[in-house]
PAGUPA-614455 format. One record per residue (C-alpha): residue in three letters; x, y, z. Coordinates in steps of 0.02 Angstrom, whole numbers, padded with zeros to 5 digits, always signed. Layout:
# PAGUPA-614455
ALAXYZ...
//
This chain:
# PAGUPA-614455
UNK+06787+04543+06599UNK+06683+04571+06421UNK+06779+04709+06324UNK+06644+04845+06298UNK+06648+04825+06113UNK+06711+04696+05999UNK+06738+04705+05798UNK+06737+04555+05687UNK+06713+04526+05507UNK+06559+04449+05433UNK+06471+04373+05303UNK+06277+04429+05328UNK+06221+04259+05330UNK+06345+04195+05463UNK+06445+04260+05610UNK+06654+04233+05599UNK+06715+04290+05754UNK+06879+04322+05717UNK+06966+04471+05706UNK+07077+04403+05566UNK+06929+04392+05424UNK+06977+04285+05240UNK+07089+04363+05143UNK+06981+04453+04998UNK+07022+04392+04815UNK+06964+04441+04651UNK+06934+04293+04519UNK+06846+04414+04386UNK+06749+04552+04321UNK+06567+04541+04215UNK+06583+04622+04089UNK+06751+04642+04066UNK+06767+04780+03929UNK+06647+04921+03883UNK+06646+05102+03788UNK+06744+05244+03828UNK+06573+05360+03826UNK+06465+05251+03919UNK+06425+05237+04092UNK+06442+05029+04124UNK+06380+04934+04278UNK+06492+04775+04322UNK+06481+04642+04444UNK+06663+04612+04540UNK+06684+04417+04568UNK+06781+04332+04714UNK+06793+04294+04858UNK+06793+04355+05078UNK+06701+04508+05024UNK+06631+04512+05207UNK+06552+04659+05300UNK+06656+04761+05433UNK+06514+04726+05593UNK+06570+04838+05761UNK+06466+04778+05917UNK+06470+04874+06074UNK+06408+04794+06222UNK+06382+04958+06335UNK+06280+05020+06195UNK+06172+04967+06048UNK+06158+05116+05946UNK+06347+05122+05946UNK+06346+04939+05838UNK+06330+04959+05658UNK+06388+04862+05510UNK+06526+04934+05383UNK+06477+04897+05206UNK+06611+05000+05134UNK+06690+04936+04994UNK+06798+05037+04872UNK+06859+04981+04711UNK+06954+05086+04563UNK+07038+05041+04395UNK+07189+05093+04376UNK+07194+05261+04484UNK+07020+05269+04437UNK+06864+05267+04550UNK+06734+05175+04535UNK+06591+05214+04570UNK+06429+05167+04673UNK+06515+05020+04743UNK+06392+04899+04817UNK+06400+04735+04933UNK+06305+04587+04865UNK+06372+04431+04952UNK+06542+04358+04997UNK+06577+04351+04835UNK+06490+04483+04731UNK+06492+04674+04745UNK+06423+04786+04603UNK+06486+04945+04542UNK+06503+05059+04410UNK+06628+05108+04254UNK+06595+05277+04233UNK+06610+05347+04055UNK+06752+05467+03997UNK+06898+05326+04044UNK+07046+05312+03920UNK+07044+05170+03826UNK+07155+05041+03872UNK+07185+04878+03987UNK+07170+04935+04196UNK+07208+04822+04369UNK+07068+04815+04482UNK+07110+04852+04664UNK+06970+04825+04780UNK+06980+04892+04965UNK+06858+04790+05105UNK+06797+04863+05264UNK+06946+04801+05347UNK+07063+04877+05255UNK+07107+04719+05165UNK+07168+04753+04966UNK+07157+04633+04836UNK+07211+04673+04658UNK+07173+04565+04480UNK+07291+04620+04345UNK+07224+04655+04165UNK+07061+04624+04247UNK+06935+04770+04147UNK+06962+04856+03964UNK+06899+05023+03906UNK+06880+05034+03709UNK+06873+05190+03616UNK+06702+05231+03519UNK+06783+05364+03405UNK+06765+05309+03249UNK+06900+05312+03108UNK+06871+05376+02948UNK+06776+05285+02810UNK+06612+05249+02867UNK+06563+05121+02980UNK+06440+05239+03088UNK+06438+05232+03281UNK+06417+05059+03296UNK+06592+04987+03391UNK+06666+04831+03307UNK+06616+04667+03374UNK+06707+04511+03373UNK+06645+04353+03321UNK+06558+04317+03523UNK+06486+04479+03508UNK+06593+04575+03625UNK+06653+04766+03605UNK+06819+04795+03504UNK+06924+04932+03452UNK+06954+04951+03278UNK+07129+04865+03210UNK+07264+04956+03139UNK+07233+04843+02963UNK+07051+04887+02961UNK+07078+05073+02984UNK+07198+05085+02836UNK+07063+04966+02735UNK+06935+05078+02783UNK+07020+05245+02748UNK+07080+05142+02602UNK+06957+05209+02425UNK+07100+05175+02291UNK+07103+04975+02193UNK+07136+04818+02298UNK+07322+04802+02240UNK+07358+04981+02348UNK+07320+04877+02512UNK+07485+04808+02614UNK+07519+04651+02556UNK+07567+04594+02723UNK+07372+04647+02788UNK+07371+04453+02860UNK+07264+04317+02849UNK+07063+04308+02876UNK+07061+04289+03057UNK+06841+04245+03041UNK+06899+04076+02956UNK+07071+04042+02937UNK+07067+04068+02752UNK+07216+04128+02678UNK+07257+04310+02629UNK+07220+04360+02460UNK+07401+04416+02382UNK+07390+04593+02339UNK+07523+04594+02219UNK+07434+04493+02093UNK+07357+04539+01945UNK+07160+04549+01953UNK+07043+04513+01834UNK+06999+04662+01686UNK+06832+04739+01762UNK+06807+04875+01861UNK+06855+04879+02044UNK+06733+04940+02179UNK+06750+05114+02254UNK+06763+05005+02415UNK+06866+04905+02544UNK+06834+04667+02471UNK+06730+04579+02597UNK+06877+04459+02628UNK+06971+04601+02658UNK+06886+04706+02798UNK+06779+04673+02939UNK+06616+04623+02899UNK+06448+04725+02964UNK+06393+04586+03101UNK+06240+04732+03153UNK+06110+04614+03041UNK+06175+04459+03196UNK+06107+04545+03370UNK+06071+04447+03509UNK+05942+04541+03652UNK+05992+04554+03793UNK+06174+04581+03742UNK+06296+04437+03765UNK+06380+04390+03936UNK+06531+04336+03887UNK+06633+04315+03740UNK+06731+04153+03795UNK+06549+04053+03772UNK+06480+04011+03607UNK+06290+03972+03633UNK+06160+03996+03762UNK+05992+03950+03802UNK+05856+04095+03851UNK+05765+04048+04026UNK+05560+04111+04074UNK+05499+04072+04223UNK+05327+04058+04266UNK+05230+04067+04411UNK+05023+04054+04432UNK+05019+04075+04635UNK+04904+04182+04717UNK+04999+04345+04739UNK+05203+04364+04672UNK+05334+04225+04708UNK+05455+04310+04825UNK+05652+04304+04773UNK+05745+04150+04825UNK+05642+04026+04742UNK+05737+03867+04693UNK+05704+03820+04529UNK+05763+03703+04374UNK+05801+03715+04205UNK+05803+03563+04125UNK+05898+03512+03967UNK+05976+03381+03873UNK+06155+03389+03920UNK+06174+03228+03853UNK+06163+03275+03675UNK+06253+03437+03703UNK+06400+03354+03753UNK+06383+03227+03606UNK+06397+03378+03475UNK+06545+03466+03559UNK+06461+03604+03607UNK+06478+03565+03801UNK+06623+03504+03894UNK+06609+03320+03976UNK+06634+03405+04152UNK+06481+03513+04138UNK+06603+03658+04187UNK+06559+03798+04068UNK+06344+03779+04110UNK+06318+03935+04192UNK+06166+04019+04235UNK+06182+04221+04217UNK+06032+04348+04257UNK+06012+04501+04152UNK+05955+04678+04179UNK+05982+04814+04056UNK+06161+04806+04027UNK+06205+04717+04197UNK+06249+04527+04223UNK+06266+04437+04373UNK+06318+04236+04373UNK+06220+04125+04480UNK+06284+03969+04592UNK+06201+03805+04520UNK+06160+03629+04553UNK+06169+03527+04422UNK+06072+03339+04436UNK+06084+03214+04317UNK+06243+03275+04210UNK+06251+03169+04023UNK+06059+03136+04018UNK+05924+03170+03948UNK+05844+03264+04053UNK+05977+03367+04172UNK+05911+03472+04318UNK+06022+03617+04328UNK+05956+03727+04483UNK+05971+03882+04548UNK+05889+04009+04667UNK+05772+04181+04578UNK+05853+04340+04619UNK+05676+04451+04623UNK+05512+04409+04662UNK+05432+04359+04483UNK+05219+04402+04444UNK+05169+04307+04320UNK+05333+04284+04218UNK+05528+04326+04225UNK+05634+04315+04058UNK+05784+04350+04148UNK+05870+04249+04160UNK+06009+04127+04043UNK+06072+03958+04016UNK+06283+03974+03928UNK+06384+03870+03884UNK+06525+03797+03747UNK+06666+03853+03829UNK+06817+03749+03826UNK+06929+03848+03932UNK+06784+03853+04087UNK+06864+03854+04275UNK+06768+03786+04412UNK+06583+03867+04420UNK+06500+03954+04559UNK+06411+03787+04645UNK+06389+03848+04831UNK+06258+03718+04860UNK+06288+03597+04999UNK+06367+03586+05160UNK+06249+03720+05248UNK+06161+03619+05384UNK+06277+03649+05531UNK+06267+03800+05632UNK+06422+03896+05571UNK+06404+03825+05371UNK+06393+03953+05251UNK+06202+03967+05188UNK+06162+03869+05013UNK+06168+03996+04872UNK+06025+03870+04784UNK+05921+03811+04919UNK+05864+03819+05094UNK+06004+03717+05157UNK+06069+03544+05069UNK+06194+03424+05126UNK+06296+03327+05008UNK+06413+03269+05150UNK+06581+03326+05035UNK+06617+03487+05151UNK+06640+03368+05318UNK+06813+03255+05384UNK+06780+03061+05338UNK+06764+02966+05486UNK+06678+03112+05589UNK+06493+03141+05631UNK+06438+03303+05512UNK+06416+03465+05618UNK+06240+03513+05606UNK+06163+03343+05636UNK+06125+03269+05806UNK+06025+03097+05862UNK+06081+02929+05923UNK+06165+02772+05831UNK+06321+02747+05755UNK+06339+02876+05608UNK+06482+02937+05496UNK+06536+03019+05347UNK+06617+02885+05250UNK+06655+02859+05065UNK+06561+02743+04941UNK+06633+02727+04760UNK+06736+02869+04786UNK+06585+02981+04845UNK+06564+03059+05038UNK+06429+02996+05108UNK+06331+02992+05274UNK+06356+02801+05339UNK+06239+02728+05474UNK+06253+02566+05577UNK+06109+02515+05666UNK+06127+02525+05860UNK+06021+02364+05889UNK+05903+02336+06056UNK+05744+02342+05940UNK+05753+02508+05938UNK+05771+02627+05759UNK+05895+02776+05768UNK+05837+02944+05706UNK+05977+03094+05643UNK+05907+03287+05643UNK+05948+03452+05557UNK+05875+03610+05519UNK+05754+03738+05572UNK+05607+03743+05680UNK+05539+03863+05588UNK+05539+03779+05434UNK+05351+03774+05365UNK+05328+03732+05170UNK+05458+03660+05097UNK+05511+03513+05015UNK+05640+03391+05072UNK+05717+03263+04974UNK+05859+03134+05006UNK+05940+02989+04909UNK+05967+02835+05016UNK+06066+02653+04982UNK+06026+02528+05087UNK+06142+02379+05126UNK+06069+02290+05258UNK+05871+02235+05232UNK+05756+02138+05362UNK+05587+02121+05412UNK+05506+02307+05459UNK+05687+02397+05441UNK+05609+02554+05432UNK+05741+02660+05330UNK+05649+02846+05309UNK+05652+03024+05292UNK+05566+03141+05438UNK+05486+03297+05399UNK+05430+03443+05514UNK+05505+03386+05647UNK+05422+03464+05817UNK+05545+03573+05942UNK+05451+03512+06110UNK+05475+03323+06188UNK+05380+03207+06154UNK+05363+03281+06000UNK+05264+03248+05836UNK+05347+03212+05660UNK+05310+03142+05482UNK+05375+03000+05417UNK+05406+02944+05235UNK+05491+02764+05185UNK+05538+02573+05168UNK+05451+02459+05282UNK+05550+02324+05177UNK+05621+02307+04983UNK+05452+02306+04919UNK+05344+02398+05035UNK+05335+02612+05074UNK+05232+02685+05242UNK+05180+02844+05281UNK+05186+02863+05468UNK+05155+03003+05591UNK+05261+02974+05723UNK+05260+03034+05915UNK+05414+03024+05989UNK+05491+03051+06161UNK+05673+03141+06114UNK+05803+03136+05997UNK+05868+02941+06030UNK+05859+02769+05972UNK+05656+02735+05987UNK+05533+02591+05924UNK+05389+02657+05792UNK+05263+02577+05908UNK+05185+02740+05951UNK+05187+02792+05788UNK+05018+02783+05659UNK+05024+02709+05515UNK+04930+02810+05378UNK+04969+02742+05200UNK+05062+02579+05133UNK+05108+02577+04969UNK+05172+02413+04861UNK+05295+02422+04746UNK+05421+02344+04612UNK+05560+02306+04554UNK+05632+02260+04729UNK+05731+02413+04788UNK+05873+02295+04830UNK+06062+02395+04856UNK+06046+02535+04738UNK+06012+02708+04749UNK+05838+02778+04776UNK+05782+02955+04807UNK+05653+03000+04947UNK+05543+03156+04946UNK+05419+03232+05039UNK+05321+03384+04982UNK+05214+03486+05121UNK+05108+03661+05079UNK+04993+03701+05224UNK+04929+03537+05302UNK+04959+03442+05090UNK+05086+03320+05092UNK+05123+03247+04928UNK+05273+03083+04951UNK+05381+03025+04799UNK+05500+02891+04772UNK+05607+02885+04641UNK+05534+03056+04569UNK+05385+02986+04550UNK+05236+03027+04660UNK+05159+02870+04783UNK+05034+02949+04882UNK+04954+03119+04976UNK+04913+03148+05144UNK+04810+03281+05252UNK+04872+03310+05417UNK+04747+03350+05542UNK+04707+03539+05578UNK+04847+03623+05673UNK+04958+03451+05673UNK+05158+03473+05631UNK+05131+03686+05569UNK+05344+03678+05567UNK+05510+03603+05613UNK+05664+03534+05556UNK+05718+03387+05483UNK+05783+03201+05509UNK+05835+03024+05440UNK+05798+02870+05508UNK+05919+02726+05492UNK+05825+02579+05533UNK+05835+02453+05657UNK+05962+02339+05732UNK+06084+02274+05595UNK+06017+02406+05490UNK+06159+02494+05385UNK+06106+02628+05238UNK+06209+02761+05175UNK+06108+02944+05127UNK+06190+03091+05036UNK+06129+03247+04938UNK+05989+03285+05074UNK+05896+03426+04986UNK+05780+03561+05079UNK+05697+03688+04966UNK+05535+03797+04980UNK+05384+03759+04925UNK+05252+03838+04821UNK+05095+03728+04757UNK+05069+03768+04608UNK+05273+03767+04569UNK+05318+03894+04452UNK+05403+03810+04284UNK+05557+03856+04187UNK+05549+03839+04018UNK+05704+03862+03872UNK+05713+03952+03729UNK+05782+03878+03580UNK+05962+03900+03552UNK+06054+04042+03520UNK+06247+04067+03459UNK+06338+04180+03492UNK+06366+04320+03329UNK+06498+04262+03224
//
């Protein structure tokens, strides 16, 4: 018998029926100090912050979801606690906190508790005497800090250098020794005021707008985005910033890894950390992507590029693995698959079709490996949505096995009825791409005789056994088709012809074997908005 109501724990996106959800964890908090008299939103970072959902069979209006969240530092409340994702929720400092270091506790829906020790600090804005105005002290990333013992007696200080503690300490700004006290200074006339080797220098001539994310990272790039579509471009755009990494990396100022690029949005005083996708790391020309967090009209100068920060941990990069039916959604794209989330040896989850296919590895990297089954016949793989309209889908593919009309592709808008229509994209052989639409019967090993050929495009070098990249573009009833990021040829589809659908590889036929990975699917806006970066900024010394 069905229990009349069931409750499970859930991520929005996804359904995990379990009643034992993931253990919430708390990895950080942005910003992670602020003013004693201010009011300061904060974004809490980490991990199985998933909604309380209660169903009840007998009766719909008795479901309902439990965002509930509660958070507090110290025995302090926070307040207007907010759900973002699984692992975001925003909230609010409020002013009038002592100054001081506080442990975050977080409560979920479930009653889970998770706590981060020294996690937030509060820093007094009185100021001491001696005249340094309202302005709080700021250390050399630009960050909020409470004035030091040694600088309050330097600034209360209005008698000669030699009445300062000789034991004041060295110039923390740039290592330079301390100036000895004791010893006798030259005959003129001493300033009424505290040596500039002495005290902390006025940094309000550096200011960076908006104000600085973190401390721990010494430069960033500003990010605008523009758009020139018809109407605005609606949040969850995937776009890419691209910069040389390359020569970044060269000059120190970002580690080999690529582990301290992160991509922050800023509003007013609030920050929030993207997940990104970064292409092409070393180069020239490196793609680091990432999905808009508000629709943008005309232009968004939101957003920010940091990095130069030697002590990074792992970065939010929720990009692949999201093609199977119980994946957690791409926090960059539509859905990607980079084949690193699944068991080697086993078929993915989320793909289905006929032929011999695994994930296997290939210099150390997961990828998808397909045999051909033979019988004349090509073998076809699909994923994805039905519903799927513009978007653009791209895939790199190796192939190791090469023969007359092999027929190695990527499928686009892949029809839900049998026989259904598709659009096909790739190698006829090493030197030779086709643009096909395709009828098939079903999802199984078929011939392309009842397909229709509609472009052929030559091409060199051969293609031989390296890597290639695949990509298929489709607004409306435009296709634009690409190979190797560069675009071969355009096609019209015929009025009403392939509106939607999924997506799908083909393998090839009979000794055919190809590996594909990183299998892309992204809207699609024609015009595509562009990203462009500022020039460099560092952060205030």
């Amino acid at each position: 018998m069905r229990p009349a109501s069931l409750l499970v724990a859930v991520a929005l996106t996804r359904c995990t029926c379990s009643s034992e959800p993931e253990p919430i964890a708390l990895t950080g908090v942005q910003p992670a100090r602020a003013a004693d008299d201010t009011a300061t939103p904060i974004t809490i970072v980490g991990s199985g912050f998933y909604p309380q959902i209660a169903i009840d069979y007998q009766s719909s209006q008795r479901s309902a979801i439990g965002l509930q969240f509660a958070a507090r530092l110290g025995e302090h409340a926070l307040e207007l606690v907010t759900y973002s994702d699984s692992r975001h929720l925003t909230a609010v400092v409020p002013a009038g906190l002592p100054p001081g270091t506080y442990e975050l506790t977080v409560v979920s829906p479930q009653d889970q508790i998770a706590r981060l020790t020294d996690a937030f600090t509060v820093i007094a804005s009185a100021v001491v005497d001696g005249g340094i105005g309202d302005a709080i002290c700021r250390d050399r990333f630009g960050q909020d800090l409470a004035p030091t013992d040694a600088m309050s007696a330097e600034i209360r200080d209005t008698g000669p250098p030699d009445t300062v503690a000789a034991d004041a300490g060295p110039d923390d700004r740039d290592g330079r020794d301390a100036i000895d006290r004791d010893a006798a200074q030259p005959d003129v006339a001493q300033p009424d005021v505290a040596q500039p080797d002495i005290a902390q220098p006025d940094t309000t001539a550096c200011t960076r707008t908006p104000e600085w994310w973190n401390g721990a990272y010494g430069y960033r790039l500003p990010l605008s985005i523009s758009e020139s579509i018809s109407g605005s471009l609606l949040a969850g755009y995937s776009v890419p910033a691209t910069v040389d990494t390359a020569t970044l990396i060269n000059t120190g100022k970002l580690l080999a890894s690529g582990d301290d690029l992160r991509v922050v949005r800023t509003v007013g005083a609030s920050h929030q950390e993207l997940d990104r996708h970064v292409v092409d790391l070393d180069g020239a020309a490196t793609q680091i992507w990432f999905k808009t967090l508000a629709d943008i009209d005309g232009s968004d100068a939101t957003y920010m590029l940091y990095y130069g920060n030697p002590a990074a941990g792992a970065p939010p990069a929720r990009w692949a693995d999201s093609m199977g039916a119980d994946a957690m959604p791409s926090a960059v794209y539509l859905a990607a698959d980079d084949f690193e989330g699944h068991v080697v040896g086993t078929q993915p989850d989320g793909w289905e079709g006929a032929g011999d296919y695994s994930v296997q590895t290939d210099s150390g990297n997961q990828v998808l490996r397909v045999v051909g089954t033979g019988g004349g016949t090509a073998d076809y793989f699909f994923a994805g949505d039905y519903a799927w309209t513009d978007v653009a889908v791209r895939g790199r593919i190796k192939v190791s096995t090469w023969g007359s009309s092999m027929y190695y592709g990527l499928l686009t808008r892949v029809e839900s009825t049998s026989p259904f229509d598709t659009l096909w994209w790739g190698f006829l052989d090493t030197n030779t791409l086709e643009l096909y639409t395709l009828a098939m019967s079903g999802v199984q090993a078929e011939a392309l005789s009842g397909s229709s050929q509609r472009r052929t495009i030559n091409f060199s070098p051969n293609a031989g056994s390296t890597w290639h990249t695949l990509e298929t573009t489709l607004a409306g009833s435009s296709s634009t088709h690409f190979y190797d990021g560069v675009q071969r040829t355009t096609y019209t589809l015929p009025t009403s012809f392939l509106p939607s659908g999924r997506v799908g590889l083909c393998s090839g036929y009979s000794v055919a074997l190809a590996y594909w990975d990183d299998i892309v699917v992204r809207r699609y806006v024609s015009p595509e908005p562009s990203v462009a970066a500022g020039a460099e900024e560092a952060a205030c010394p």
